[in-house]
C-alpha positions as CSV (number, residue, x, y, z in Angstrom):
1,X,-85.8,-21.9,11.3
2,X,-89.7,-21.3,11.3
3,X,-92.2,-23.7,10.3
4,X,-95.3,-21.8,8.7
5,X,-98.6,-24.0,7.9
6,X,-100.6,-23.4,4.4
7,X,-104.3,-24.4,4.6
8,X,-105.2,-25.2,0.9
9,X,-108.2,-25.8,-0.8
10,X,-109.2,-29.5,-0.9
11,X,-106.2,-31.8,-2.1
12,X,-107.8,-34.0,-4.9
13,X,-105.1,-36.5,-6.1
14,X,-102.0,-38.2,-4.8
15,X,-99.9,-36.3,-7.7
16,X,-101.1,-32.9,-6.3
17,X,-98.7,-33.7,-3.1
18,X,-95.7,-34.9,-5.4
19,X,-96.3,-31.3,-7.6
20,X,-96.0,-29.4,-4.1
21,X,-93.5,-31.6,-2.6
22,X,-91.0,-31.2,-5.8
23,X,-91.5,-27.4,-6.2
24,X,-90.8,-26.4,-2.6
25,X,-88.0,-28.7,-1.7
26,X,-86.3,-27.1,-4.7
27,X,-86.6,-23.7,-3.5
28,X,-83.6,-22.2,-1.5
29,X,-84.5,-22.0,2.3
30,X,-86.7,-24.4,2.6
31,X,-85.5,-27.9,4.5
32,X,-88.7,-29.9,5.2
33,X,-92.1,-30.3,3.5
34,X,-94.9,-32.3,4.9
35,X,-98.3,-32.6,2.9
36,X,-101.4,-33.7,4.6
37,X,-103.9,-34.9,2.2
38,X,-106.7,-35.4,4.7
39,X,-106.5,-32.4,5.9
40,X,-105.3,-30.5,2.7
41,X,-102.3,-29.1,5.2
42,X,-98.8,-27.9,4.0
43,X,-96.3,-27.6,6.9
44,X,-92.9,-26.2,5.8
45,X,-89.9,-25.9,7.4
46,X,-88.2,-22.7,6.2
47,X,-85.3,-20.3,6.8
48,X,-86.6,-16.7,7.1
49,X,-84.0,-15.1,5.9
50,X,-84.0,-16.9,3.0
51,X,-87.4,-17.4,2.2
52,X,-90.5,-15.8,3.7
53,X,-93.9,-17.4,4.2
54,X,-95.1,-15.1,1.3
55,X,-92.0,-16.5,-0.6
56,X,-93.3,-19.9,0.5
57,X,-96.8,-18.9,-0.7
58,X,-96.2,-18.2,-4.0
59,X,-94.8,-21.3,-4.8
60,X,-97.7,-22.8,-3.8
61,X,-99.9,-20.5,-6.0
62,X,-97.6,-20.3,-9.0
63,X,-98.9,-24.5,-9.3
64,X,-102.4,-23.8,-8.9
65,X,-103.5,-24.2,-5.9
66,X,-105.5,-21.8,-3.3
67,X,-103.9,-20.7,-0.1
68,X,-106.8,-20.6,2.2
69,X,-105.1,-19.7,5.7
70,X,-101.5,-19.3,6.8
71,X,-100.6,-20.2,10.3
């Protein structure tokens, strides 16, 4: 399992973690989401085989939201 950490562009709103929340924890591979809304952090827990951090990423950008680091 690797964890991978998505800086985003500022979080505005409560709904914008359920919209990220709901759309990763639905895609295969991925077991854990944690948003940080202070920090406009995305920390996912993720099996590389079955989805990469790119994978992960374009979930994240297919909502709307810019990716502006990945650790």
């Amino acid at each position: 399992m690797t964890t991978t950490t998505f800086q985003l562009e500022q979080l505005t709103c409560p709904s914008c973690i359920k919209k990220i929340e709901t759309a990763l924890n639905n895609k295969d591979g991925v077991f854990e989401v944690k948003v940080l809304f202070t920090s406009s952090k995305v920390k996912v827990s993720h099996n590389e085989n079955i989805v990469n951090a790119a994978g992960v990423g374009k979930v994240i950008t297919d909502l709307g939201f810019q990716i502006l680091n990945i650790k």
